[in-house]
C-alpha positions in Angstrom: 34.5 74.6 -16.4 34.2 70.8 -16.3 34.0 68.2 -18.8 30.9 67.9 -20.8 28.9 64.5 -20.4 31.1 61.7 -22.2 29.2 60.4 -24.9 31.4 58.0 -25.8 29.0 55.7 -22.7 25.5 55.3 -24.2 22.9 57.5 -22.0 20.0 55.4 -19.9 16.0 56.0 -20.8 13.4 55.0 -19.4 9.8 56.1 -19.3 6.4 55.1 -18.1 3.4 54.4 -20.4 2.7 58.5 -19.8 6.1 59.1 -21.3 6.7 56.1 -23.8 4.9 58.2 -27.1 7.8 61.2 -26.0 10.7 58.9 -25.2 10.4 57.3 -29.3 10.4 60.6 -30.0 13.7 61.4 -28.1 15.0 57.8 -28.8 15.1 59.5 -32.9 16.5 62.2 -31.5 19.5 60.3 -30.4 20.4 57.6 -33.0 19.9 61.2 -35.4 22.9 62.8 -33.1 24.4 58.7 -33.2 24.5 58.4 -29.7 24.6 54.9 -28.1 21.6 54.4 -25.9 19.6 51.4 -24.4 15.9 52.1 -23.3 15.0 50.2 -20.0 11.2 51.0 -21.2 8.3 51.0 -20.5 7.9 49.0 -24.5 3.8 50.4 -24.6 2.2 52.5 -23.5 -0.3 50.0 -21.6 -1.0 51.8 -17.6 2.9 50.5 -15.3 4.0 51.6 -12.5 6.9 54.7 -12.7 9.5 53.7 -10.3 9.8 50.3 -12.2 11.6 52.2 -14.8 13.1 54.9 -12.6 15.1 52.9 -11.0 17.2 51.2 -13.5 18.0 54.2 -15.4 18.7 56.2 -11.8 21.2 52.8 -11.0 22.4 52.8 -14.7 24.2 56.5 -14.5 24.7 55.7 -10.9 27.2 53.2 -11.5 29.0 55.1 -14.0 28.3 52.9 -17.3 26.3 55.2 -18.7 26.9 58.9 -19.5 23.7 60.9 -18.4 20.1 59.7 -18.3 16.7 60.8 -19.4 13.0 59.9 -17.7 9.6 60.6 -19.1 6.4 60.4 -17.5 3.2 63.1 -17.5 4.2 65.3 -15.4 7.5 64.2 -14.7 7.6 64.7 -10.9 7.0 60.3 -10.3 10.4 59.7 -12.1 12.4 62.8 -10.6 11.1 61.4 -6.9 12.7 57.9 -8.0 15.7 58.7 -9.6 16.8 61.0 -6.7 16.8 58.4 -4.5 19.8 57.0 -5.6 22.7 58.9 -4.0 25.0 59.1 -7.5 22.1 60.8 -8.8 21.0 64.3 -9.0 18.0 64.3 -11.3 16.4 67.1 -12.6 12.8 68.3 -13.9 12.8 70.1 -17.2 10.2 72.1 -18.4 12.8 74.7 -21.3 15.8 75.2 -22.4 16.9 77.7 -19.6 15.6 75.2 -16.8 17.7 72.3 -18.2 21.0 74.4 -18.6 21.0 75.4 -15.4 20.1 71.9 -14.4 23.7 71.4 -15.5 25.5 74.7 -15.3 24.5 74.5 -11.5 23.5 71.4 -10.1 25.9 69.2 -12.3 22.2 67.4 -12.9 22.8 63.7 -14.7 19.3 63.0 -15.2 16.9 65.0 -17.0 13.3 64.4 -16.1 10.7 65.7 -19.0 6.9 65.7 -18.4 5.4 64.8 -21.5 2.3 65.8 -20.7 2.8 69.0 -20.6 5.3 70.4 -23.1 5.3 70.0 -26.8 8.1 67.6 -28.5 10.2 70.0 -30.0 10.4 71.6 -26.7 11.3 68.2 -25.5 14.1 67.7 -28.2 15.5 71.2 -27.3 16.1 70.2 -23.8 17.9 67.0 -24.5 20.2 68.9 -26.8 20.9 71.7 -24.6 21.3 68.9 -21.3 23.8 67.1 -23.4 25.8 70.6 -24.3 25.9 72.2 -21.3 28.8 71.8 -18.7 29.1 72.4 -15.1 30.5 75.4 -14.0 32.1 74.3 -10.5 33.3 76.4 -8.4 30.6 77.8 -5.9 28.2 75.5 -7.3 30.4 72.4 -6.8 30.6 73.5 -3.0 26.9 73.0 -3.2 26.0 70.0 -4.8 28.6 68.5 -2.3 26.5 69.4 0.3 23.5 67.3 -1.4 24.1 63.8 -0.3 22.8 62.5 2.8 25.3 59.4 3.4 
C-alpha cells in the first residue's frame, strides 16, 4: 500500500459562491484536525464563475506544494471538469464515504470534488475524513491510473 496524503503540506480549497456556505464548513473541519490549509475562495457567496477557483487549487496540488485538494460547487461536476484538466491531477466527485475511498484506494484521486447542493454537511465532513485516511492500493490500479494522462 502507498503512503497516505502528507499532511505535513497544507491541502488547497477552493469553491464557488454554490460551494462557499460548505467549504467554511469544511475549512472548521480542518483547523479542528490542525491541518494547514489556504482557501483560494470564492470569499462570498455573491454569483463567480467556477473554473476561477478551479484552477488554482487543480495547479496548487499539481505542483506538489500542497498535499491533496478539495472543490465545492452545487453539483460539483463545474469544478471536477476544471481540475482534471491539469495533467498532475486526478480529481474526483464525491457524493459518500464509499465513493471517496475508492476515489483513493483506486484512482489515487488528489482532489475531492463535493456538490454541496446536494448532500448534507456531515456527509460532507465524512468524506474529507475518509479522503484524507484512505491510501492507494497500487498494484493493478497503479497500472491504470498510468494509463490516464494524455501527454
Amino acid at each position: 500500500m502507498e503512503a497516505i496524503f502528507d499532511t505535513q503540506k497544507p491541502v488547497a480549497i477552493g469553491s464557488d459562491h454554490a460551494g462557499f456556505e460548505y467549504k467554511q464548513y469544511v475549512i472548521s473541519f480542518l483547523e479542528g484536525k490542525g491541518l494547514a490549509f489556504k482557501d483560494f475562495g470564492a470569499h462570498s457567496s455573491e454569483s463567480v464563475d467556477y473554473p476561477d477557483f478551479a484552477h488554482p487549487v487543480a495547479a496548487a496540488v499539481e505542483s506538489g506544494e500542497y498535499a491533496f485538494g478539495i472543490l465545492l460547487c452545487g453539483s460539483g461536476n463545474g469544478v471536477a471538469i476544471t481540475a482534471n484538466k491539469h495533467q498532475g491531477v486526478r480529481a474526483a466527485l464525491c457524493w459518500d464515504k464509499e465513493i471517496a475511498e475508492l476515489a483513493r484506494k483506486h484512482n489515487n484521486a488528489n482532489v475531492l470534488c463535493i456538490p454541496a447542493r446536494f448532500i448534507p454537511e456531515d456527509v460532507a465532513e465524512v468524506m474529507v475524513e475518509a479522503f484524507i485516511s484512505t491510501a492507494f492500493e497500487g498494484g493493478r490500479h497503479e497500472d491504470r491510473v498510468n494509463k490516464i494522462c494524455c501527454g
